[in-house]
PDB file of N, CA, C and O in Angstrom, chain B, residues numbered from 101:
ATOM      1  N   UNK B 101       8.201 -15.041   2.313  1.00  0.00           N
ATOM      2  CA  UNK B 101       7.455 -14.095   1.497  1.00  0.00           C
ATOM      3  C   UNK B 101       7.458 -12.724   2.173  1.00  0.00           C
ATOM      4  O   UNK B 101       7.377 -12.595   3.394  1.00  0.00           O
ATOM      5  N   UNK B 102       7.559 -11.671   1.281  1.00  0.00           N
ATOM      6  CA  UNK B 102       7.835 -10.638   1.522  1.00  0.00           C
ATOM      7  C   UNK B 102       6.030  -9.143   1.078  1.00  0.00           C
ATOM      8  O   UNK B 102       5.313  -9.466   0.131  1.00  0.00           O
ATOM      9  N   UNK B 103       5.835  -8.425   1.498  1.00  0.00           N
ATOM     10  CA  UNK B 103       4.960  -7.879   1.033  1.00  0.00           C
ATOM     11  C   UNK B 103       5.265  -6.591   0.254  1.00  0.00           C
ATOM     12  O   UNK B 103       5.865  -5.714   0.876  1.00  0.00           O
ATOM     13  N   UNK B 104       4.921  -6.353  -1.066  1.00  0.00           N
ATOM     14  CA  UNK B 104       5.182  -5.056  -1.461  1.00  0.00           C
ATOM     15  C   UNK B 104       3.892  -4.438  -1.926  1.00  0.00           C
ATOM     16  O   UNK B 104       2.902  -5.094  -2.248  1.00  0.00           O
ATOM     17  N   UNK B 105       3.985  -3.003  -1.937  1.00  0.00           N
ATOM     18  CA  UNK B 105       2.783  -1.993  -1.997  1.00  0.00           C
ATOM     19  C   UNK B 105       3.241  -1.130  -3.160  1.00  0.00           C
ATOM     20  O   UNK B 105       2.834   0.014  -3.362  1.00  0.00           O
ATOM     21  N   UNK B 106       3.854  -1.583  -3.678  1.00  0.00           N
ATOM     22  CA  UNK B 106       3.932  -0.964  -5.244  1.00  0.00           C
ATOM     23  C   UNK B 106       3.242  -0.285  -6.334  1.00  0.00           C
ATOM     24  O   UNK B 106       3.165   0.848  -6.808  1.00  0.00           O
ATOM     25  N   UNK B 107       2.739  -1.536  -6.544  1.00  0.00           N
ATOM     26  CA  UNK B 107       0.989  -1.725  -6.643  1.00  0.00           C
ATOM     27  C   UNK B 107       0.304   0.063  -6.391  1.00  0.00           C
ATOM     28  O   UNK B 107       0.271   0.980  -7.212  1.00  0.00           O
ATOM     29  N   UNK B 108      -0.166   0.040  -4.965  1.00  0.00           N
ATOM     30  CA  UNK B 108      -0.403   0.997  -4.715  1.00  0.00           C
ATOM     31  C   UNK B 108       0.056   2.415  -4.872  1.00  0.00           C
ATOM     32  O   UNK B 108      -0.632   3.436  -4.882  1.00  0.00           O
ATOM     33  N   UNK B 109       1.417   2.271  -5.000  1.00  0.00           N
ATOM     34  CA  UNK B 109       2.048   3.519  -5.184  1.00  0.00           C
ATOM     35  C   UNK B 109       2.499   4.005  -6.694  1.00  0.00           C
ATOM     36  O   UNK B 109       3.193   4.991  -6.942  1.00  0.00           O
ATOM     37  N   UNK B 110       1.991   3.167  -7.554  1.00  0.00           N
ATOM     38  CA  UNK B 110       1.941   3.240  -8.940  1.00  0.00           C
ATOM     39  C   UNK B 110       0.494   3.834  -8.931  1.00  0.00           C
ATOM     40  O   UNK B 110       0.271   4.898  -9.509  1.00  0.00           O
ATOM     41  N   UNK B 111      -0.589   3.076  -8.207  1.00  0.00           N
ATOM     42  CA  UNK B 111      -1.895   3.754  -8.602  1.00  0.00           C
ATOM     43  C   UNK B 111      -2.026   4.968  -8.460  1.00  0.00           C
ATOM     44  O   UNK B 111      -2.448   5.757  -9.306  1.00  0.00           O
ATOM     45  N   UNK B 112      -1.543   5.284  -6.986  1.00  0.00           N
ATOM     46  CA  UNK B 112      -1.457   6.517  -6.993  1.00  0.00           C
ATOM     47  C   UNK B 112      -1.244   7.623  -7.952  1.00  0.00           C
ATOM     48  O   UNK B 112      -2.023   8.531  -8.241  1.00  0.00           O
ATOM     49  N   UNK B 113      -0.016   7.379  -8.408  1.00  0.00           N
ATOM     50  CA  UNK B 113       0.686   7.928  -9.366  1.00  0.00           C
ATOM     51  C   UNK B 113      -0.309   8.524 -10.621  1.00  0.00           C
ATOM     52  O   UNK B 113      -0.412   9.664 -11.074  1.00  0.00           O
ATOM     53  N   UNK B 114      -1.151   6.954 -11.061  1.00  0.00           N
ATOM     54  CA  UNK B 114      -1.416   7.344 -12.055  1.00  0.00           C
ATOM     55  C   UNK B 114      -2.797   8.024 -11.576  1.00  0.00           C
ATOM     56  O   UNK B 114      -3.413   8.545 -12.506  1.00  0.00           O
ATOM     57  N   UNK B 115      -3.432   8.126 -10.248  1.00  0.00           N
ATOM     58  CA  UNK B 115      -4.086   8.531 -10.241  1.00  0.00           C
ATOM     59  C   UNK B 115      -3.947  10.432 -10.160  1.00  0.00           C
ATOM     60  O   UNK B 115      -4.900  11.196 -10.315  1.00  0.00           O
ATOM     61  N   UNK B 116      -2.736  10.779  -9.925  1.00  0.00           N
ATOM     62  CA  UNK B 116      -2.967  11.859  -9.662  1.00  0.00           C
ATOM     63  C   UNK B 116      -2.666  12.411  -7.777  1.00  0.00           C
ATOM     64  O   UNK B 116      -2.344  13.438  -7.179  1.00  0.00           O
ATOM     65  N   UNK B 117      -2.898  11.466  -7.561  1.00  0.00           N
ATOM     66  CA  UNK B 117      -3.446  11.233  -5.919  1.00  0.00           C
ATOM     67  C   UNK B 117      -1.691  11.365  -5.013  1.00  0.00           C
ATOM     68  O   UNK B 117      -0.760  10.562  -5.066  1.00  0.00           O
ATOM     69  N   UNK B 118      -1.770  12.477  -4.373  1.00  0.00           N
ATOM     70  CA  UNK B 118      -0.657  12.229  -3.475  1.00  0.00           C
ATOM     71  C   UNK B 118      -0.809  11.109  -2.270  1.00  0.00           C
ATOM     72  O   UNK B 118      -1.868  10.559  -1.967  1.00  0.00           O
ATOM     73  N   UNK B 119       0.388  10.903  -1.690  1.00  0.00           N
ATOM     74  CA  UNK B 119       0.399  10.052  -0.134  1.00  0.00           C
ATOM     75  C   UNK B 119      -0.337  10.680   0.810  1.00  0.00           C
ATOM     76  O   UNK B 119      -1.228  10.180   1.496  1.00  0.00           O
ATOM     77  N   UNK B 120      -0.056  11.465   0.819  1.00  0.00           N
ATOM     78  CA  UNK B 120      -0.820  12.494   1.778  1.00  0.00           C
ATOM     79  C   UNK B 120      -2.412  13.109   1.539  1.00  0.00           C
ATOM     80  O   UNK B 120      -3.000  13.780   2.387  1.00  0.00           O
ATOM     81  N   UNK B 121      -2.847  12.820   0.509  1.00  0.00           N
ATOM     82  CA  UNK B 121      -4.327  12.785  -0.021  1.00  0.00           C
ATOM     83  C   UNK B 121      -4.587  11.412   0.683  1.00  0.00           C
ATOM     84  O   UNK B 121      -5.443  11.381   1.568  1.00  0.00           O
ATOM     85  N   UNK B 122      -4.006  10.444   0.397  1.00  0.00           N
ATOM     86  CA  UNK B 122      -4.734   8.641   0.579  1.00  0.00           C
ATOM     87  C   UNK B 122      -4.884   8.974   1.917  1.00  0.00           C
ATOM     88  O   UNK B 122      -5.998   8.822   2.420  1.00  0.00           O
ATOM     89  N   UNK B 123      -3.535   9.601   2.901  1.00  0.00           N
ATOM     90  CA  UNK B 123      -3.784   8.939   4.116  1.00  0.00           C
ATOM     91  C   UNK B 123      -4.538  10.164   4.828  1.00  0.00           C
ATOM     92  O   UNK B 123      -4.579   9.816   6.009  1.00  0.00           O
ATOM     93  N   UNK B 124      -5.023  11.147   4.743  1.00  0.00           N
ATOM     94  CA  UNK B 124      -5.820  12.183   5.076  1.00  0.00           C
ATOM     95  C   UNK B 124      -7.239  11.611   4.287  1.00  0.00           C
ATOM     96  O   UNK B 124      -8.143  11.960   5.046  1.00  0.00           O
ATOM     97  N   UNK B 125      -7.662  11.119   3.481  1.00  0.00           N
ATOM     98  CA  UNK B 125      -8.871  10.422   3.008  1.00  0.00           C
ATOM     99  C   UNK B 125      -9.716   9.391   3.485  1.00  0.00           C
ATOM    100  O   UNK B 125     -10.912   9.308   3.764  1.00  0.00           O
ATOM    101  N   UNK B 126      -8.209   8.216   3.501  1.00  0.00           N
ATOM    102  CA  UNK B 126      -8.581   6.854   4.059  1.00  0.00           C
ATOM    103  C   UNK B 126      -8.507   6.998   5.637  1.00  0.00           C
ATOM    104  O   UNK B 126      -8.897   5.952   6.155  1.00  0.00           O
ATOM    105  N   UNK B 127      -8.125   7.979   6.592  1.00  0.00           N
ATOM    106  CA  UNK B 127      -8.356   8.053   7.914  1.00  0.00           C
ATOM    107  C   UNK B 127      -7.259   7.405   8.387  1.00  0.00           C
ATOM    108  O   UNK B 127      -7.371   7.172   9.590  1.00  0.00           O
ATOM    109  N   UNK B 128      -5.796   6.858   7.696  1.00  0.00           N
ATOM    110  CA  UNK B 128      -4.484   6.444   8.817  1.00  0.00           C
ATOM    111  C   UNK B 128      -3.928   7.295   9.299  1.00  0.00           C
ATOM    112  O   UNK B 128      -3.888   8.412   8.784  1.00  0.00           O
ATOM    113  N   UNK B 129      -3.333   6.988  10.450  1.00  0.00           N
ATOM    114  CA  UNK B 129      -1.880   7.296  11.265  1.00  0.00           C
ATOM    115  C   UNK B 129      -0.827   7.532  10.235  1.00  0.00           C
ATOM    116  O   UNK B 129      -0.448   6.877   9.264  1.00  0.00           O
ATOM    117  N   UNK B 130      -0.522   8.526  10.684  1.00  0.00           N
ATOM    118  CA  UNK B 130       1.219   8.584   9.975  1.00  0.00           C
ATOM    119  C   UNK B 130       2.225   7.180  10.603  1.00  0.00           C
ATOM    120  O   UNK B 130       3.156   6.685   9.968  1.00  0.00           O
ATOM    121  N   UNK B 131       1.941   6.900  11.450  1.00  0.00           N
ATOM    122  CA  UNK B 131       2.385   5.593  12.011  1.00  0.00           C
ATOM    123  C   UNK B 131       2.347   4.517  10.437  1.00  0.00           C
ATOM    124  O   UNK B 131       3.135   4.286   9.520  1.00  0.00           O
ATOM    125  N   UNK B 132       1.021   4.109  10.794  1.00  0.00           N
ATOM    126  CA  UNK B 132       0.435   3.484   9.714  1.00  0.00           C
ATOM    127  C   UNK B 132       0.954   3.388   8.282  1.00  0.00           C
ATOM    128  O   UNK B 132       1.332   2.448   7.582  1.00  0.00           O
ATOM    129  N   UNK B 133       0.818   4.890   8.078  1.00  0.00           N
ATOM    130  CA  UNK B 133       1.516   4.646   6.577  1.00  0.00           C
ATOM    131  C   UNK B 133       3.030   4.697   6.136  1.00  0.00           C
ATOM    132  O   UNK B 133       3.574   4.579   5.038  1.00  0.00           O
ATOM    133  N   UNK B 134       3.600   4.964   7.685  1.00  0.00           N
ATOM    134  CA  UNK B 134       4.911   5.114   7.396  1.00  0.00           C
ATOM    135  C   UNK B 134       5.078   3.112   7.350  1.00  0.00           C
ATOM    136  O   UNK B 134       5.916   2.745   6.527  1.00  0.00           O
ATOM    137  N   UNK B 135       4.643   2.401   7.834  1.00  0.00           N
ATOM    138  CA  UNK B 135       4.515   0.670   7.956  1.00  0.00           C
ATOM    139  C   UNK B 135       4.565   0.631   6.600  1.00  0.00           C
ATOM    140  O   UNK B 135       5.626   0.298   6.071  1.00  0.00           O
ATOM    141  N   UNK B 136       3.246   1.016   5.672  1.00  0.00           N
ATOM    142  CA  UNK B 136       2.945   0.697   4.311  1.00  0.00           C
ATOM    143  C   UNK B 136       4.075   1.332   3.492  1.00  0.00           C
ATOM    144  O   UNK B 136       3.985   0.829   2.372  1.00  0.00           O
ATOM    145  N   UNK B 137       5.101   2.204   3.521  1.00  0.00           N
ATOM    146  CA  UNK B 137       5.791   2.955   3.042  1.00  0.00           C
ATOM    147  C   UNK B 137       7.314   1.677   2.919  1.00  0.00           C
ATOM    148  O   UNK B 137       7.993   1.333   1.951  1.00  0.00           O
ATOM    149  N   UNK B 138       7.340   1.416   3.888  1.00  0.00           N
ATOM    150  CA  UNK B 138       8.580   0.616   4.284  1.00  0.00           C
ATOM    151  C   UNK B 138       8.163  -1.051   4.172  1.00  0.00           C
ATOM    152  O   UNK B 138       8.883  -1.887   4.718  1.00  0.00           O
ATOM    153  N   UNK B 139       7.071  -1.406   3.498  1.00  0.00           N
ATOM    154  CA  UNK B 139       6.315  -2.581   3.245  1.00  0.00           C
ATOM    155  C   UNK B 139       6.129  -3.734   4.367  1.00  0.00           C
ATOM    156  O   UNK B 139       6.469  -4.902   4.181  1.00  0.00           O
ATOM    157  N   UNK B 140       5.752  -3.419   5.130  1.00  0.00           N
ATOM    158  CA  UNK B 140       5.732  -3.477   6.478  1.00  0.00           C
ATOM    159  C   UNK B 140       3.697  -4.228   6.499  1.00  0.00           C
ATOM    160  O   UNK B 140       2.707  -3.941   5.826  1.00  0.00           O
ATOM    161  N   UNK B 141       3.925  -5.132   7.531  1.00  0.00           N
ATOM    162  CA  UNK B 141       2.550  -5.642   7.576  1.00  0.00           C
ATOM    163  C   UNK B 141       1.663  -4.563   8.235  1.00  0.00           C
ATOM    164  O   UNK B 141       1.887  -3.919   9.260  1.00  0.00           O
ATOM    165  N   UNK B 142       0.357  -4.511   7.210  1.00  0.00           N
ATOM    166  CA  UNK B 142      -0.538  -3.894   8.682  1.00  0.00           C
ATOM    167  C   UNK B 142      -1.582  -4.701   8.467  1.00  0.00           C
ATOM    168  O   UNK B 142      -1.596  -5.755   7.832  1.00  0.00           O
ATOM    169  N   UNK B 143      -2.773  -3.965   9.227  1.00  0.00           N
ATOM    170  CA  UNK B 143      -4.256  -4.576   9.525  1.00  0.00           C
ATOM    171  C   UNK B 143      -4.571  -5.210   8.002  1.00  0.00           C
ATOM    172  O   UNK B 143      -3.850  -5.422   7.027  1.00  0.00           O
ATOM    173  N   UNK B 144      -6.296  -5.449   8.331  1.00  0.00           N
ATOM    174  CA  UNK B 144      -6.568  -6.092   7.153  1.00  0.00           C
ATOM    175  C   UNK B 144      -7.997  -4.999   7.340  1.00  0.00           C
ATOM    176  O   UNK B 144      -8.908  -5.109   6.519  1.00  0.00           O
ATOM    177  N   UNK B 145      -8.061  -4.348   8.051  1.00  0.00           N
ATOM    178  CA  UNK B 145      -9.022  -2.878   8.423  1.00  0.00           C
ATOM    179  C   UNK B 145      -8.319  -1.920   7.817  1.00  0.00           C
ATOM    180  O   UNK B 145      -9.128  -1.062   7.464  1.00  0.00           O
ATOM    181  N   UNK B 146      -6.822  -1.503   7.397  1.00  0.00           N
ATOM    182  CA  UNK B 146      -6.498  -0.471   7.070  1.00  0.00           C
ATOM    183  C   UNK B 146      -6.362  -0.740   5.695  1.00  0.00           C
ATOM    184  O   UNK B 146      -6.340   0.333   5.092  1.00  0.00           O
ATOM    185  N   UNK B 147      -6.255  -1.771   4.882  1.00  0.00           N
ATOM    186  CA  UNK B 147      -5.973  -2.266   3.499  1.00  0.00           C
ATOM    187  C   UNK B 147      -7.487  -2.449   3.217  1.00  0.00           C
ATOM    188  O   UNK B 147      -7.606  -2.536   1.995  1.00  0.00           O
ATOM    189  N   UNK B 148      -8.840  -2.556   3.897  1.00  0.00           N
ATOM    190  CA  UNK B 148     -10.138  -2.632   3.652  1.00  0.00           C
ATOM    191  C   UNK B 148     -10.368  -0.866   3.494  1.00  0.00           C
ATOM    192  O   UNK B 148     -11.276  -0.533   2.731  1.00  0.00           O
ATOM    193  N   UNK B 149      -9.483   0.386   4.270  1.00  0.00           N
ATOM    194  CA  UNK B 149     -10.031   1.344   4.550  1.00  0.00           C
ATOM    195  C   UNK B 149      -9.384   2.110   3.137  1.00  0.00           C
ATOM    196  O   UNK B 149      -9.988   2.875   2.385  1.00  0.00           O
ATOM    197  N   UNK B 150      -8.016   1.665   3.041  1.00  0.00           N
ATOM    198  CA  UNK B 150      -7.600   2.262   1.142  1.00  0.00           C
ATOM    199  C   UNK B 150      -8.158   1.687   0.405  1.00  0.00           C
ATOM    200  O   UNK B 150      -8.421   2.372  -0.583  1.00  0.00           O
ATOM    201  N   UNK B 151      -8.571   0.530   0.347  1.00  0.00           N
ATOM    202  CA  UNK B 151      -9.288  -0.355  -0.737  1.00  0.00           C
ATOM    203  C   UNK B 151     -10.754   0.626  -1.141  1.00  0.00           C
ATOM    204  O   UNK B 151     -10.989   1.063  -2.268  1.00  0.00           O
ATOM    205  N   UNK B 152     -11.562   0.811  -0.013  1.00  0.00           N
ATOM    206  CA  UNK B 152     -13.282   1.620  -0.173  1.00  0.00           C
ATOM    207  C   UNK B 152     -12.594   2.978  -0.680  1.00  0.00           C
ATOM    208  O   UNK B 152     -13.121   3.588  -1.610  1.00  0.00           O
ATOM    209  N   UNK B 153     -11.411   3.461  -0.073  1.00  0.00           N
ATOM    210  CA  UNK B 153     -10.784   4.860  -0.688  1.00  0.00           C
ATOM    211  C   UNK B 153     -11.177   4.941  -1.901  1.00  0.00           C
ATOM    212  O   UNK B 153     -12.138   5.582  -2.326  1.00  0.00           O
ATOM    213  N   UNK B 154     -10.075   3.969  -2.765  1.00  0.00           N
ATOM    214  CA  UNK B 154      -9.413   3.777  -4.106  1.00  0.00           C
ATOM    215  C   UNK B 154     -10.572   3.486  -4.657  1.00  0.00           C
ATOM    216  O   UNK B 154     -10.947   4.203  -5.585  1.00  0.00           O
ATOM    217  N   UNK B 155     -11.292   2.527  -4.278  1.00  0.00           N
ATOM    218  CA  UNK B 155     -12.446   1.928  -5.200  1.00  0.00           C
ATOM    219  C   UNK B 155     -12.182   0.801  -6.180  1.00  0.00           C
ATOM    220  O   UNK B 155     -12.639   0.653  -7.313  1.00  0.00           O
ATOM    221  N   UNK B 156     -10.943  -0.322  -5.168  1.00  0.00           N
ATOM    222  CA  UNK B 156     -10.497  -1.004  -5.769  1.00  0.00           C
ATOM    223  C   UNK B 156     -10.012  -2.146  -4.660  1.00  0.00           C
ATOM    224  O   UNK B 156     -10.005  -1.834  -3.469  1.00  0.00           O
ATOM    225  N   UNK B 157      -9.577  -3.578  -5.116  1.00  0.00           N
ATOM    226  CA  UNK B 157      -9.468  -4.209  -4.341  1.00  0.00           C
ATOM    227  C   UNK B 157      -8.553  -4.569  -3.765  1.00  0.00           C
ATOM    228  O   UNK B 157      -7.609  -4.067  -4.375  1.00  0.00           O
ATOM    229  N   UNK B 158      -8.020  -5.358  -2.632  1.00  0.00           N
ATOM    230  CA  UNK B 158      -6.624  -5.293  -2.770  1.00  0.00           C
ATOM    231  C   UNK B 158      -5.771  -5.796  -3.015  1.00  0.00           C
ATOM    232  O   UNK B 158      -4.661  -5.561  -2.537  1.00  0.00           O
ATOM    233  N   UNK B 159      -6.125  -6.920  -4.109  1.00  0.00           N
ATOM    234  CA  UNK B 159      -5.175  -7.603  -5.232  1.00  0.00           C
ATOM    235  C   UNK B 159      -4.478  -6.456  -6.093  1.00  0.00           C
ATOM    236  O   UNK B 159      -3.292  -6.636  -6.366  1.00  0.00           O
ATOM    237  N   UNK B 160      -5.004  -5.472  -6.477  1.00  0.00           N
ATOM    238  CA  UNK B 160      -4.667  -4.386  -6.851  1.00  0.00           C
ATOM    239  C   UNK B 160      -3.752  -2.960  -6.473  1.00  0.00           C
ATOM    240  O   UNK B 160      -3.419  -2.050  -7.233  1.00  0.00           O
ATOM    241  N   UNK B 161      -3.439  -3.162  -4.766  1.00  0.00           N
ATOM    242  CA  UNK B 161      -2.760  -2.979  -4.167  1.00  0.00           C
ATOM    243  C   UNK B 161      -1.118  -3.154  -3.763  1.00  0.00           C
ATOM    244  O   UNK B 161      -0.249  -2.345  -3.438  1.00  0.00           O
ATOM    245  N   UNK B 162      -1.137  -4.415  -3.923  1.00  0.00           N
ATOM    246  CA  UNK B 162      -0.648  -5.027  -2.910  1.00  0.00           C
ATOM    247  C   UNK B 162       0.456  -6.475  -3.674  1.00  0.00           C
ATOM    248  O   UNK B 162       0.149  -6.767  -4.830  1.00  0.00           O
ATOM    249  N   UNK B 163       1.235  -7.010  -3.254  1.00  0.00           N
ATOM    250  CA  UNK B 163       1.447  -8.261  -4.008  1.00  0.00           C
ATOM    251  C   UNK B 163       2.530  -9.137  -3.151  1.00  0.00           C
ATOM    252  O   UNK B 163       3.708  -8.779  -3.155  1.00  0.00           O
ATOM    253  N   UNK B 164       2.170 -10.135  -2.516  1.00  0.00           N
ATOM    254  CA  UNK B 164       3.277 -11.271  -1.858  1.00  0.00           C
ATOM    255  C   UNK B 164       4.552 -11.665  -3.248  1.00  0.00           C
ATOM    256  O   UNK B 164       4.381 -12.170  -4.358  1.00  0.00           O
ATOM    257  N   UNK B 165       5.899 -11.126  -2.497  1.00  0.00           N
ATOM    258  CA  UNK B 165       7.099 -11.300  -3.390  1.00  0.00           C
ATOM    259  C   UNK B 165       7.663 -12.212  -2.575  1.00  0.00           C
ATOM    260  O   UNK B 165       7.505 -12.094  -1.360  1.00  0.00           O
ATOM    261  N   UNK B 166       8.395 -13.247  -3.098  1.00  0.00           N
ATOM    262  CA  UNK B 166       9.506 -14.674  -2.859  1.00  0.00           C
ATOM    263  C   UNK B 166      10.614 -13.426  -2.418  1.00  0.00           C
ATOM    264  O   UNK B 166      10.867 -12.330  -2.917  1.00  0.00           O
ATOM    265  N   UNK B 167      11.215 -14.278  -1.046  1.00  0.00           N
ATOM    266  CA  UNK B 167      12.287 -13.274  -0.275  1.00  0.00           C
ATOM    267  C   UNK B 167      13.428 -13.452  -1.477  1.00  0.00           C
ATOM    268  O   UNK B 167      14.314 -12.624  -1.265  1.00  0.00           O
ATOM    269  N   UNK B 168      13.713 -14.241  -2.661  1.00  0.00           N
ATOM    270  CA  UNK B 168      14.696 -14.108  -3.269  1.00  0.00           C
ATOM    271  C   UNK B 168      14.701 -12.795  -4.625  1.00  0.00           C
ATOM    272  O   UNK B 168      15.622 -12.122  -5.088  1.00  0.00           O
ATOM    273  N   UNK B 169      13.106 -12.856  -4.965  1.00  0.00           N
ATOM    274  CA  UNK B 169      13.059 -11.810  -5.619  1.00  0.00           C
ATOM    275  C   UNK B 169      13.098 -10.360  -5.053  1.00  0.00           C
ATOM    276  O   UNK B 169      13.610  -9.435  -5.683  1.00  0.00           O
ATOM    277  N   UNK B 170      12.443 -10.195  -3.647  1.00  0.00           N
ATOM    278  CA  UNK B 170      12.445  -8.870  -2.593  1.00  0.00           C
ATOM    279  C   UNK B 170      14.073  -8.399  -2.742  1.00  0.00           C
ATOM    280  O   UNK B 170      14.261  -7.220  -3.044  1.00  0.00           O
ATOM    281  N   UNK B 171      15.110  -9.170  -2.565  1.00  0.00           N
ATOM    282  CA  UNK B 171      16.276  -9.327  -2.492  1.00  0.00           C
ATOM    283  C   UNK B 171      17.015  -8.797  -4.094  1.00  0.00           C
ATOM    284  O   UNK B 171      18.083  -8.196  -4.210  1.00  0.00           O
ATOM    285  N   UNK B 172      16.362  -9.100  -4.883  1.00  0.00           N
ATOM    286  CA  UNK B 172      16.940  -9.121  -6.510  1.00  0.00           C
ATOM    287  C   UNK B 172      16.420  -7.528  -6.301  1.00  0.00           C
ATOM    288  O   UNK B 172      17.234  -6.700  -6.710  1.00  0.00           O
ATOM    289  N   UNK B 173      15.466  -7.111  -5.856  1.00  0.00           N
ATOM    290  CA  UNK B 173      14.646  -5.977  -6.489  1.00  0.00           C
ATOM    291  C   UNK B 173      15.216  -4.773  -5.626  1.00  0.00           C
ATOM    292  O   UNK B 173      14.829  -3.655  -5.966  1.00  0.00           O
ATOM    293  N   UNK B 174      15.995  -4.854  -4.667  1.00  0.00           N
ATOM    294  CA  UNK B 174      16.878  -3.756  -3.969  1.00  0.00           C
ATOM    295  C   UNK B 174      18.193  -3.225  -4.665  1.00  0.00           C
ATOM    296  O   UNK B 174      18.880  -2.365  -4.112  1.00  0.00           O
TER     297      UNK B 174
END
C-alpha cells in the first residue's frame, strides 16, 4: 500500500488555498511538505496539524492506494 494526498491537494484547490498558505498556517517544514508533496509518510502530529488547519478530517485528506493501482496512476 501506497499513500496518496490528493485528496488534499484537490481541497486545496477548491478551497482557494495555496501550498504555501497550508504550510505557513499549519506550522510545517518545507522538509515536511516537500514528504507530503512526493506522498511520502509523515507524522500523525503533522496530518492532526492540517487536519485542525482545514477543519476537516483526515479521511478527507488522504487515501491508502494498492501498489498496483499507485502504479496504473503514473
Amino acid at each position: 500500500m501506497t499513500i496518496s494526498y490528493k485528496k488534499l491537494w484537490v481541497m486545496l484547490a477548491n478551497r482557494e488555498m495555496s501550498k504555501a498558505q497550508l504550510r505557513r498556517q499549519a506550522g510545517l517544514s518545507p522538509a515536511t511538505f516537500t514528504k507530503l508533496r512526493r506522498n511520502q509518510v509523515v507524522s500523525m502530529e503533522v496530518l492532526l496539524k492540517i487536519a485542525q488547519t482545514l477543519e476537516c478530517n483526515i479521511g478527507d485528506m488522504m487515501d491508502f492506494v494498492a501498489e498496483k493501482e499507485a502504479e496504473y496512476g503514473r
